[in-house]
N, C-alpha and C positions, 0 to 999 in steps of 0.2 A: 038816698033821696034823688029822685032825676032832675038831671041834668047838673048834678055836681060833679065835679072831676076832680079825680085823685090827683093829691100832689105829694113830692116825694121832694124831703132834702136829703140831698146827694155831696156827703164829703169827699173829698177828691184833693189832691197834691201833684204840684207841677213841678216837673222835672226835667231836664234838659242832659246828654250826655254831648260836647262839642256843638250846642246850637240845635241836636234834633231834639225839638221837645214833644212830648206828649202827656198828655193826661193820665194819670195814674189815679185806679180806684180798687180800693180791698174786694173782691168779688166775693169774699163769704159772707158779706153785711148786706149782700143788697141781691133781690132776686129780680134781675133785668132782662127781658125778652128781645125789645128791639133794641140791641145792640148796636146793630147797624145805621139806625136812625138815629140814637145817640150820640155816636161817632162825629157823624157830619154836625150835629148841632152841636156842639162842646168844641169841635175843631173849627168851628169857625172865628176867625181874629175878627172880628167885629161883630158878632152880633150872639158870640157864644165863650168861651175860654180864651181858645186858642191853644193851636198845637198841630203836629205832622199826624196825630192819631189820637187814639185811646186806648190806655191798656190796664187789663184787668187783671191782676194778682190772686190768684185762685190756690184751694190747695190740691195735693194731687198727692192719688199713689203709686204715682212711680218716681219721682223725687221728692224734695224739697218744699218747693211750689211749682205753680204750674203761671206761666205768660200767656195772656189771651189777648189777641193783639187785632184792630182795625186802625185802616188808615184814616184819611182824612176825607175819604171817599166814601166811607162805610164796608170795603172790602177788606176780607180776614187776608192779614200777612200771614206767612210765614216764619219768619224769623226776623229780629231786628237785633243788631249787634249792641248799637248804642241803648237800645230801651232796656235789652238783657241787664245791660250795667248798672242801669238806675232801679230793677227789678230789686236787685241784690243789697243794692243801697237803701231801698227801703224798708227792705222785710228785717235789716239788720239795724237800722237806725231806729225807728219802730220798735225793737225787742221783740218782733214776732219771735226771731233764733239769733243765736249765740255763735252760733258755726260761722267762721272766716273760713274755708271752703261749701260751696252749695251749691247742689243740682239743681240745674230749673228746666223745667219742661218747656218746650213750645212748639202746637201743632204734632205733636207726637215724638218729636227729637227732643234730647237731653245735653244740654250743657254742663259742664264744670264749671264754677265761676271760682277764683281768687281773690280775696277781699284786700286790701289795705287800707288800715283804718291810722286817724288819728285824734285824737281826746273824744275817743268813742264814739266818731263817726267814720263813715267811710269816703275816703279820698278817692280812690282809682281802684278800681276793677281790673283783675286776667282774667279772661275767657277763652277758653279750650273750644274752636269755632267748629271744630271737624274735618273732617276733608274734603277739601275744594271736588268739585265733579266737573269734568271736559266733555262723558260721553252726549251728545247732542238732544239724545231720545229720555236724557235723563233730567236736561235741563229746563225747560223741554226746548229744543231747535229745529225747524223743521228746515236743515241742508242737507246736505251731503250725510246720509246716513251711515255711512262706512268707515267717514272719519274717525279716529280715534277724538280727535280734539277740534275745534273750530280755532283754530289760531289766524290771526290775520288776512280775515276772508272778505270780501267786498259787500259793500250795503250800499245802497245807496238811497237818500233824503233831502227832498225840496231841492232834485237835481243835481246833488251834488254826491260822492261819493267817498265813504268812509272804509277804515278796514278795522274788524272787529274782532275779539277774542272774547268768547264764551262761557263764562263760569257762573256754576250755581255755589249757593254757599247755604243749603236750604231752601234760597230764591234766587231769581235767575238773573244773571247780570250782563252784558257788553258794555264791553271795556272798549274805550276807543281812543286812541292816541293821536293828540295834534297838537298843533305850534304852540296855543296860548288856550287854556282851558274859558280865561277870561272873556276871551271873543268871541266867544261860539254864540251862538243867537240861542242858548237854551229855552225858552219858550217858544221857540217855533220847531227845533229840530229835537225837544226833549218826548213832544208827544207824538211826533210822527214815528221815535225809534218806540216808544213804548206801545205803540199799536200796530207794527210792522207785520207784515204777513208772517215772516220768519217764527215770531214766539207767540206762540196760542194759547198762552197764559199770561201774556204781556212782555214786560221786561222793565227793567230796573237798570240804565246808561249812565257811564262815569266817564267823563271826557277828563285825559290826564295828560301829564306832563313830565314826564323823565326827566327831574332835576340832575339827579348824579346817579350813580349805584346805590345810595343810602335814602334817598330822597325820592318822594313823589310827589305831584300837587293834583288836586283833581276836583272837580265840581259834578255834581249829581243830579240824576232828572229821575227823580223812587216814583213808581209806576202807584196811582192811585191817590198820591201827594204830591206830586209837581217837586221842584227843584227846593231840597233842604239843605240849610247847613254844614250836613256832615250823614251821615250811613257808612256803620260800623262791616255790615255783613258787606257792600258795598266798597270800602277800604280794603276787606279780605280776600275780595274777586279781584283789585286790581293788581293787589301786592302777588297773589297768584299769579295773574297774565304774566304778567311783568317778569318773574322769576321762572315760569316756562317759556317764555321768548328768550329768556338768557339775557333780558335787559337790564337788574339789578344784582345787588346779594340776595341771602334766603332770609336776610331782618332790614327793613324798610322802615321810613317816617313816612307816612300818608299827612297832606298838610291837606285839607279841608278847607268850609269857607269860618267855621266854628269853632278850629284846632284841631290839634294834631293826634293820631294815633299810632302806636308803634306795632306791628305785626310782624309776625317772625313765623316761618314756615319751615316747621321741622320734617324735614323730608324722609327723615330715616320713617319715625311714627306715621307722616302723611297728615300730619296736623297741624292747623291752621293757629296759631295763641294771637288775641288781641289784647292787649293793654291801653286804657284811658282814661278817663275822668267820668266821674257822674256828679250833678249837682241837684239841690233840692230850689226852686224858685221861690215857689209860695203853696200856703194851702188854703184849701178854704170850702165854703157849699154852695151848691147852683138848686133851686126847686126844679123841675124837669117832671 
């Protein structure tokens, strides 16, 4: 009949791993085109859900499931450490599967995830992250293309000058080391690093703080969602820097603004493990 318009209830379940939350939705129930327009409307804290993104639990055959991930901008991630974990919490709390180990796809990589459950839900998640990447061309970094690694290289923002270390972990991170992660003016120096001539696919900044050898603390500025919580993939690019600078051990606490996660970089394999938390907030439907 013209000028009706289709409306659609949309179930959906919020989830948070350390503070990043996102929208989670079963991608086989619902056949969604603008994804991208979705995203920004559902991610907004006041006038839609709320959340760092949207992610859509799909199945797939090359694992388990398959994560399909936008931010809060409507741009497709790559990889998310902390939403990986809530993936696995869901599909397992749900009875989609029975498997306390599970592959999950994302953007064409496959993770191992770790389940720990108890009275038949899941508590905390391992996740097999992969291995960290330094070369520059790979991250992408547009310096010194000779370099083997970007370790502790100069940037400079709103006139001021930082040193940076490199890593992708899926997506691409600078890791940047100063006195109090707390003071950093993250809104003003968070989007000038994520749009820096340097990375031509953005970049994703964790300003941290070398508590001990066991310890780190650090605050995040995720390219496409402004400063969250807490970023899993993010915690595993610093505990990297860190451990290639010879600043820590090869297993670290990353404390967040959301909690903490433990990473541990098995150097013999070249693997990256995180362990954390996932939590379920609430569920519920939106028409859209």
């Amino acid at each position: 009949m013209k000028g009706m318009v289709n409306i659609m209830k949309l179930s959906f379940t919020k989830m948070h791993g350390c503070g990043n939350d996102y929208v989670y939705i079963n991608g086989e129930e619902y056949n969604i085109t603008n994804k991208k327009d979705l995203a920004i409307r559902l991610s907004d804290r006041h006038f839609g859900i709320g959340g760092d993104g949207i992610i859509f639990i799909n199945p797939s055959t090359r694992a388990d499931f398959e994560m399909e991930m936008y931010n809060a901008d409507g741009s497709r991630a790559e990889m998310c450490g902390n939403g990986i974990r809530s993936v696995a919490k869901y599909v397992y709390d749900k009875k989609m599967t029975s498997k306390k180990e599970l592959k999950i796809e994302s953007a064409g990589s496959i993770k191992t995830t770790w389940l720990t459950t108890e009275n038949d839900k899941v508590k905390a998640v391992k996740v097999n992250m992969g291995s960290p990447i330094f070369k520059p061309e790979h991250i992408p970094v547009l310096f010194d293309q000779t370099k083997v690694a970007i370790q502790e290289e100069l940037i400079e923002a709103d006139g001021k000058k930082y040193r940076f270390t490199a890593v992708s972990m899926g997506n691409p991170h600078a890791v940047i080391q100063v006195d109090d992660p707390m003071e950093i003016e993250i809104d003003k120096i968070g989007p000038l690093m994520e749009h820096h001539p340097y990375f031509p696919k953005r970049i994703n900044t964790e300003f941290i703080k070398v508590v001990d050898r066991e310890n780190i603390t650090m605050r995040v500025w995720e390219r496409g969602s402004g400063e969250t919580l807490a970023c899993g993939t993010g915690a595993c690019a610093v505990a990297a820097a860190c451990i290639l600078n010879g600043l820590t051990e090869n297993k670290v606490t990353v404390k967040l603004l959301g909690g903490s996660l433990v990473i541990e970089w098995d150097r013999e394999q070249d693997q990256i493990f995180m362990t954390g938390p996932a939590e379920t907030v609430f569920e519920g439907t939106i028409e859209i």
